[in-house]
MDAnalysis code that builds the backbone (N, CA, C; Angstrom):
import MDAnalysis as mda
import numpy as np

u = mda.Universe.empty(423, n_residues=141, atom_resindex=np.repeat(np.arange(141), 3), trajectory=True)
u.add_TopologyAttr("name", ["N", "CA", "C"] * 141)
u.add_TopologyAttr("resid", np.arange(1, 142))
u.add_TopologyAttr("resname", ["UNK", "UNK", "UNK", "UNK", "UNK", "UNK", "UNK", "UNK", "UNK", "UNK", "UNK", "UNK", "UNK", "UNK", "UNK", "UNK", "UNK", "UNK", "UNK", "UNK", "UNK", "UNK", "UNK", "UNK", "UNK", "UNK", "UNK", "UNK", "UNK", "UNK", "UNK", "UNK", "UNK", "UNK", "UNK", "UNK", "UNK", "UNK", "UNK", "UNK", "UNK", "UNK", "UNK", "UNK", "UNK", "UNK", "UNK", "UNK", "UNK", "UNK", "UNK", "UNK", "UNK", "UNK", "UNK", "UNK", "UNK", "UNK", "UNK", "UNK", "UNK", "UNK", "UNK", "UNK", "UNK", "UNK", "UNK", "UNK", "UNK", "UNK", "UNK", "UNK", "UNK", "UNK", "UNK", "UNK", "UNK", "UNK", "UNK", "UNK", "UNK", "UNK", "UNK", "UNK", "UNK", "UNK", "UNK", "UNK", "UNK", "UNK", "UNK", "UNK", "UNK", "UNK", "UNK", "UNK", "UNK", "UNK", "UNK", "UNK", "UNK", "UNK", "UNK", "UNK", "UNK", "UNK", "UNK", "UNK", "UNK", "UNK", "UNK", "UNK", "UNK", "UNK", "UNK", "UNK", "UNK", "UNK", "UNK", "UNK", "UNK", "UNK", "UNK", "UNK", "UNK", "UNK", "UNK", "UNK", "UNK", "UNK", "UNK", "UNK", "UNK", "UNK", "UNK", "UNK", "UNK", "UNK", "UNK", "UNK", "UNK"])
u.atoms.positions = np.array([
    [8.329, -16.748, 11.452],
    [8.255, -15.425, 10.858],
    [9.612, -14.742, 10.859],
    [10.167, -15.544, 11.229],
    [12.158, -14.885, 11.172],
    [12.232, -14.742, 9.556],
    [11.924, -15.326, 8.731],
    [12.573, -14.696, 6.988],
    [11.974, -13.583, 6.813],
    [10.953, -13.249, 7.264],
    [10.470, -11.878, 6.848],
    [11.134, -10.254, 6.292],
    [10.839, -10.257, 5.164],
    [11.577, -8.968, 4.879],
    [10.569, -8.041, 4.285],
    [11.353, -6.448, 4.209],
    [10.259, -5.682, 3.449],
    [11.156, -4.845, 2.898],
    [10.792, -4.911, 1.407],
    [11.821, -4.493, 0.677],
    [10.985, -3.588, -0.310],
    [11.530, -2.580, -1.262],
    [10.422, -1.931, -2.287],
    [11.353, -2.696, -3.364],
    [9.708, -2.770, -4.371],
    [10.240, -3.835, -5.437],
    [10.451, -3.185, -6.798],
    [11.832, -3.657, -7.255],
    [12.236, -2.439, -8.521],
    [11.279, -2.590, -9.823],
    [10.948, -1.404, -10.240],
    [10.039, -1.373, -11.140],
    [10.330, -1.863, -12.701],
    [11.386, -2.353, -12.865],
    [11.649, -4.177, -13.818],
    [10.882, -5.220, -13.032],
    [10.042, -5.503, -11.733],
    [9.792, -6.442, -11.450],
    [8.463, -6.318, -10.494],
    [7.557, -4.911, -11.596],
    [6.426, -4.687, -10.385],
    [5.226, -5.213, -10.721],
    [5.131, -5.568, -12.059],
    [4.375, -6.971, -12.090],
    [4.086, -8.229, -11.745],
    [5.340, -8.222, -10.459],
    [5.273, -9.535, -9.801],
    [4.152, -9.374, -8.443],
    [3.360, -8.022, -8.488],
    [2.234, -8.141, -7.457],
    [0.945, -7.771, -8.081],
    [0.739, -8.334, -9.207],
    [-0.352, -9.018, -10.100],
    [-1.216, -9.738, -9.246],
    [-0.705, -11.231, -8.238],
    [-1.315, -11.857, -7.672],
    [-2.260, -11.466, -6.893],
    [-1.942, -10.531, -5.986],
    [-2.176, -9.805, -4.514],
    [-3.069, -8.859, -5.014],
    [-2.632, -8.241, -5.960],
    [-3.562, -7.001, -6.732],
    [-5.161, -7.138, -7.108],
    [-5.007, -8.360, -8.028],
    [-6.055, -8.973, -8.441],
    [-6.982, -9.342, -7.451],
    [-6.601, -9.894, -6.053],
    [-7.731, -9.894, -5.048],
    [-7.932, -8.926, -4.487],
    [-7.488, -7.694, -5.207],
    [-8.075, -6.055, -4.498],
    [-9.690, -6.003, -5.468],
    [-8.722, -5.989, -6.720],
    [-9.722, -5.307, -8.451],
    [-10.313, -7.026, -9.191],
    [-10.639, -7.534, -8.280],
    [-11.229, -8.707, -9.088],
    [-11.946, -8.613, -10.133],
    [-13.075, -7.397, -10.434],
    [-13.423, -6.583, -12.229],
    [-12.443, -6.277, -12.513],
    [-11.195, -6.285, -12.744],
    [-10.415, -5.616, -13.609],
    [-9.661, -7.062, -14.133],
    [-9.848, -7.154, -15.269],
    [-8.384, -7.974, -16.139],
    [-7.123, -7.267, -15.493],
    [-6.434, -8.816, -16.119],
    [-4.822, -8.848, -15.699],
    [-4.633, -8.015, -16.387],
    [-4.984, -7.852, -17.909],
    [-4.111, -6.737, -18.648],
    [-4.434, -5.327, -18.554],
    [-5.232, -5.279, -17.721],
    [-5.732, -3.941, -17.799],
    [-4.831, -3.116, -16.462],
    [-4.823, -4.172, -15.402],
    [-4.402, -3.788, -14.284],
    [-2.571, -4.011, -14.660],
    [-1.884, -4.376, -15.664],
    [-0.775, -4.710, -15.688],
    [-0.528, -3.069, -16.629],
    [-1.440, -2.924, -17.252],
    [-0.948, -1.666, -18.048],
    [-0.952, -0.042, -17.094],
    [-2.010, -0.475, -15.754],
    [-2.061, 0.556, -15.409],
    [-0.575, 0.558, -14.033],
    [-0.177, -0.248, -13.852],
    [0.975, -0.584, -12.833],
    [1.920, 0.137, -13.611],
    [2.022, 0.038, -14.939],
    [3.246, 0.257, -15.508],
    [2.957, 1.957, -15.810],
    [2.092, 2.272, -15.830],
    [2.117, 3.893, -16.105],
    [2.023, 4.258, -14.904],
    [1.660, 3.817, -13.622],
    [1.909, 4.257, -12.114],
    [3.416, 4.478, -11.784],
    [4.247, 3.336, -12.132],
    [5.383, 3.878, -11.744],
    [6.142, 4.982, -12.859],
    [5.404, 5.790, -13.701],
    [6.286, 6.586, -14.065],
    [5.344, 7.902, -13.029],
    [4.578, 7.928, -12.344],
    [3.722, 9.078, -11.152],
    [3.863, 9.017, -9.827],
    [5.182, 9.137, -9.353],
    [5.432, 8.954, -7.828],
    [5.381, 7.841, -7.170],
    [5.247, 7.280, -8.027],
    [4.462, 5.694, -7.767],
    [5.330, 4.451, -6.577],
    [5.802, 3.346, -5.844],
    [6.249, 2.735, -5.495],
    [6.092, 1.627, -4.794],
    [6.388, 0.690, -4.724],
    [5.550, -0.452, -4.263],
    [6.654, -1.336, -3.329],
    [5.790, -1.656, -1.701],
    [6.873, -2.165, -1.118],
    [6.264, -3.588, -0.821],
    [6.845, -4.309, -1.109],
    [6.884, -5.680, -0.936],
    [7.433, -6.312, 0.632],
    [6.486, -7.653, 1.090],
    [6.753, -8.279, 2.256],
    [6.796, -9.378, 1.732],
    [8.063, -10.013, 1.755],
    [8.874, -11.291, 1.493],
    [9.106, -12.446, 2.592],
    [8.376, -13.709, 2.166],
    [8.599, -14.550, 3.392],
    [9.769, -15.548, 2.983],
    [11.213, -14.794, 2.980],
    [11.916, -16.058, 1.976],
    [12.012, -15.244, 0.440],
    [11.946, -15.957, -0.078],
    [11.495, -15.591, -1.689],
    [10.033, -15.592, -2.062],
    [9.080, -15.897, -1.387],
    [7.893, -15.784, -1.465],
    [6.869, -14.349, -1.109],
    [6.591, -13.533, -2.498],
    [5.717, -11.987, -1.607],
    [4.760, -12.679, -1.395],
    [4.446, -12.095, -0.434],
    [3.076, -12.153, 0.964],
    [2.173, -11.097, 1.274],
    [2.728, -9.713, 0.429],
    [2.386, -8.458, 1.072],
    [2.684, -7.511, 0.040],
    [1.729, -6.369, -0.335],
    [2.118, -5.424, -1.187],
    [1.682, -4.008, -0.414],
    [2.309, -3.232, -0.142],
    [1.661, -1.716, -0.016],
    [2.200, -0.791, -1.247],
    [1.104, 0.298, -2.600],
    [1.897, 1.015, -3.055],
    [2.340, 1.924, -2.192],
    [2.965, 2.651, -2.810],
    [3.249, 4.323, -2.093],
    [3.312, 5.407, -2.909],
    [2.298, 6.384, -2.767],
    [2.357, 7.505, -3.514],
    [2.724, 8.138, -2.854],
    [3.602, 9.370, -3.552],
    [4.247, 10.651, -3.379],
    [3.553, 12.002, -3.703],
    [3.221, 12.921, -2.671],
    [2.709, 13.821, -3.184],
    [3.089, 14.657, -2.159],
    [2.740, 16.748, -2.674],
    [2.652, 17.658, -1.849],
    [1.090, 18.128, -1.330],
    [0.659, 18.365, -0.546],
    [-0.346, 18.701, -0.078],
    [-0.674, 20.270, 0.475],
    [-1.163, 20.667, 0.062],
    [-1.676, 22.291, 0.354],
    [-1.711, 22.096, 2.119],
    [-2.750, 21.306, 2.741],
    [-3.078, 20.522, 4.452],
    [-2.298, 19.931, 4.951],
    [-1.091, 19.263, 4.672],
    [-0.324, 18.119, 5.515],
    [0.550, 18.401, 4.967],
    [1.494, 18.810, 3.815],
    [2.920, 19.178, 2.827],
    [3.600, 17.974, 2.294],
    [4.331, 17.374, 1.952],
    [4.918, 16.426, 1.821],
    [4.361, 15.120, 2.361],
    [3.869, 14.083, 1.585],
    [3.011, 12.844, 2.181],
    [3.124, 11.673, 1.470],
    [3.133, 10.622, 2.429],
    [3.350, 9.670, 1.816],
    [1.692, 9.215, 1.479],
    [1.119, 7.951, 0.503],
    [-0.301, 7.421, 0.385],
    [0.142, 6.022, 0.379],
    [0.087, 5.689, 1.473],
    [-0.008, 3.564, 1.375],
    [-1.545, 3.399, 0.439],
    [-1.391, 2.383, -0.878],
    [-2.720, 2.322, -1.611],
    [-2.763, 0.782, -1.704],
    [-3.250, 0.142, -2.082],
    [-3.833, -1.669, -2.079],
    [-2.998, -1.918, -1.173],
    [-3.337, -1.764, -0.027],
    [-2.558, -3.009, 1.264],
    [-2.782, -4.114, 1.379],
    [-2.083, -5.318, 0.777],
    [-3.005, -6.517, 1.368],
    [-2.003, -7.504, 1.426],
    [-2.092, -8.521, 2.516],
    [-1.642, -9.324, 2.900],
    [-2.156, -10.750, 2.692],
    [-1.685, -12.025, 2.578],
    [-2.389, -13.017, 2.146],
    [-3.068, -13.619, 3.610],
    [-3.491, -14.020, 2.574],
    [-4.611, -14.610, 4.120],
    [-3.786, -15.112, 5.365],
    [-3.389, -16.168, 4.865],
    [-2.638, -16.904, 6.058],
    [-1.710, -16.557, 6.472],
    [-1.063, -14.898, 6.641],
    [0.190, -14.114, 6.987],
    [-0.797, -13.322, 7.580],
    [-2.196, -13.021, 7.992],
    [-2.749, -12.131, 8.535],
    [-2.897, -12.299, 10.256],
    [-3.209, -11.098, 11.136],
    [-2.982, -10.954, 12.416],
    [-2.006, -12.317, 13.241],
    [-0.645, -11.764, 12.518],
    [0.924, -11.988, 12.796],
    [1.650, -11.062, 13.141],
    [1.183, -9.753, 13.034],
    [1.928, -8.809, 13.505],
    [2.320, -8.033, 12.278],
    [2.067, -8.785, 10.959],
    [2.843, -8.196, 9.998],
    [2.219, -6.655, 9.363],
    [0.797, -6.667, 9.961],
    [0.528, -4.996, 9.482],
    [1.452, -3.611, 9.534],
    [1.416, -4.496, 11.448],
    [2.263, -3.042, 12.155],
    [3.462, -3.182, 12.121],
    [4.154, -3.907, 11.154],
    [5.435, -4.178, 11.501],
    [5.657, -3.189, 9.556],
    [4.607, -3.253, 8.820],
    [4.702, -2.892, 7.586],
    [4.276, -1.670, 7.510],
    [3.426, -0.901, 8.491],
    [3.296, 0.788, 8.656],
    [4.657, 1.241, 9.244],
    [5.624, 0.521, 10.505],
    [6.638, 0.925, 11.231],
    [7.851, 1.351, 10.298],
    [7.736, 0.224, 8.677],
    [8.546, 0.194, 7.807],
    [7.898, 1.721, 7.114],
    [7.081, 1.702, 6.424],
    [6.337, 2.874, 5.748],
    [6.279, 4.369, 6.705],
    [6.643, 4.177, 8.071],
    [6.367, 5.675, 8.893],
    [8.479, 5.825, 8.278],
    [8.717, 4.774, 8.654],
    [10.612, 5.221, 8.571],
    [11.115, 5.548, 7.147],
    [10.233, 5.006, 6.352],
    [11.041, 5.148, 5.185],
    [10.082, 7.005, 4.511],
    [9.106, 7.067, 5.023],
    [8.183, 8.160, 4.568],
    [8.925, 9.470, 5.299],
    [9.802, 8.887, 6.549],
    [10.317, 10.110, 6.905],
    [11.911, 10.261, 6.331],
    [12.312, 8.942, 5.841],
    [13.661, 8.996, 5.155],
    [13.744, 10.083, 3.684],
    [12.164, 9.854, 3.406],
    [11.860, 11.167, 1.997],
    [11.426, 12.472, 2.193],
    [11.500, 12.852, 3.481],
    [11.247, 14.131, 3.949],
    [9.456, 14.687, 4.092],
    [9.134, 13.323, 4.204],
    [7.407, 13.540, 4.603],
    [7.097, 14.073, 5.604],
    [6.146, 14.807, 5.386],
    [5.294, 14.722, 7.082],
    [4.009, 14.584, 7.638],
    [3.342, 13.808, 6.827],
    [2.686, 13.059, 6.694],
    [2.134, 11.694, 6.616],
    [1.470, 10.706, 6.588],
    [0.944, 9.847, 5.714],
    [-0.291, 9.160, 5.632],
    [-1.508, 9.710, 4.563],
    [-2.843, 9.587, 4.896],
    [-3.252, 8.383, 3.648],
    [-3.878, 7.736, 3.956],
    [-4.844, 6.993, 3.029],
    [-6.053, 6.998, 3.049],
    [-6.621, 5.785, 2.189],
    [-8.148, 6.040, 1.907],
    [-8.411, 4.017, 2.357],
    [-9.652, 4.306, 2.526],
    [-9.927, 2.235, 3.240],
    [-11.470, 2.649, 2.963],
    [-11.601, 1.226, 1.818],
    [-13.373, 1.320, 1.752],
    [-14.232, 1.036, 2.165],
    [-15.515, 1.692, 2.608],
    [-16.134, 1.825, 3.888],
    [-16.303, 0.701, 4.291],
    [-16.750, -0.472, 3.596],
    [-16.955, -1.787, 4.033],
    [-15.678, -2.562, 5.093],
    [-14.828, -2.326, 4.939],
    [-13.489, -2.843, 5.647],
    [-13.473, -2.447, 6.843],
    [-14.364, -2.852, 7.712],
    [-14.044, -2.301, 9.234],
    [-13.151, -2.915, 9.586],
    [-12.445, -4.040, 9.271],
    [-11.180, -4.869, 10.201],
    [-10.034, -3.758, 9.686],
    [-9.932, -3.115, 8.649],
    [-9.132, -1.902, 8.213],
    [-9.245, -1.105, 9.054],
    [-9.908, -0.149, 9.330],
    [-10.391, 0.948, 10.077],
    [-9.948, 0.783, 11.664],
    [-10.114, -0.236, 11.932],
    [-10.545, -0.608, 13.066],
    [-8.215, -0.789, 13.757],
    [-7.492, -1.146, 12.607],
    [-6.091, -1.144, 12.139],
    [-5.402, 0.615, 12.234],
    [-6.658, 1.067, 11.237],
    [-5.801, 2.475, 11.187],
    [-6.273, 3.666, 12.344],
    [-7.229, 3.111, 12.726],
    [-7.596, 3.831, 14.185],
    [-6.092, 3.625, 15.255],
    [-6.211, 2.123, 15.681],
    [-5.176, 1.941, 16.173],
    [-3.383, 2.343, 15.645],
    [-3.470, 2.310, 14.715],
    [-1.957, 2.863, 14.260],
    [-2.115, 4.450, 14.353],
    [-3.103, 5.321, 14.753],
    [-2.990, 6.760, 15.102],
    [-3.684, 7.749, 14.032],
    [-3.962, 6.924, 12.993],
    [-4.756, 7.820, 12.003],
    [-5.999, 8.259, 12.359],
    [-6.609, 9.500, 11.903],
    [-7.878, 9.997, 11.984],
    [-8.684, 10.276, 10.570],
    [-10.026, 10.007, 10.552],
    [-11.061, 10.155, 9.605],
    [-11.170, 11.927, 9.572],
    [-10.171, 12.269, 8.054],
    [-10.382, 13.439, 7.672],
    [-11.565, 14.063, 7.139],
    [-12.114, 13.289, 6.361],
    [-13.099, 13.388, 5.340],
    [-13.339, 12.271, 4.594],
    [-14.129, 12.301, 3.434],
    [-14.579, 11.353, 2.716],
    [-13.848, 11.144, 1.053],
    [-13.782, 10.000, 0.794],
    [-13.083, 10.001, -0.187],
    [-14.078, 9.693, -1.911],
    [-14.605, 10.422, -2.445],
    [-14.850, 10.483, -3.932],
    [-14.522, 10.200, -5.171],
    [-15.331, 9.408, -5.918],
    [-15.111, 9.290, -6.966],
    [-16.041, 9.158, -8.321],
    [-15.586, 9.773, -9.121],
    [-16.664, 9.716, -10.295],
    [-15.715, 9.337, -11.776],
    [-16.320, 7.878, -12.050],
    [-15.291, 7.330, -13.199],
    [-16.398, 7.999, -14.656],
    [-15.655, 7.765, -16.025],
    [-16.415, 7.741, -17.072],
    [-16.379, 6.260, -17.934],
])
């Protein structure tokens, strides 16, 4: 695990976490999910990549926002790691990256959302210090 890097990936090249994505939104087409990547990064949008070598292994986005409750915040959104890079250490080594760089942008914050089914999630963001604010909603058309 010495090549390991975590880098954010420039948005000429954020279609290269298509792979990783797709085992989030498995209903969603490639093209659907490729069109919506590309209008994300023009909305605060950012995506940090975990590199084993030249090989990504790891995607967290990152949204940017102000908050009326918390002010300035970062949002880690599709976290996922490939299977066989999992409980290596590389979660907490990829929030440690996301707490430093969230405070390098003047955050003070950083909350997400994990769907209810994912207790091995929960069970992650308990331990990294987060608390269950509320519930998260949605109503598509």
């Amino acid at each position: 695990m010495q090549n390991i890097i975590f880098k954010l990936i420039p948005t000429s090249e954020i279609l290269s976490v298509l792979p990783l994505l797709m085992q989030l939104n498995q209903k969603e087409t490639k093209e659907t999910l490729s069109e919506r990547l590309l209008e994300m990064t023009t909305q605060n949008y950012e995506c940090v990549g975990i590199y084993d070598g030249a090989k990504l292994i790891g995607i967290a986005g990152l949204w940017f926002q102000t908050r009326h409750y918390s002010g300035r915040s970062i949002e880690p959104d599709h976290v996922i790691i490939l299977d066989e890079y999992r409980n290596k250490g590389l979660g907490k080594r990829l929030f440690e990256w996301i707490d430093n760089y969230a405070k390098s942008k003047n955050c003070t914050a950083v909350e997400l959302n994990s769907y209810v089914g994912n207790t091995a999630s929960h069970k992650f963001y308990y331990n990294e210090g987060f608390k269950i604010m509320g519930f998260h909603f949605v109503k598509q058309f």
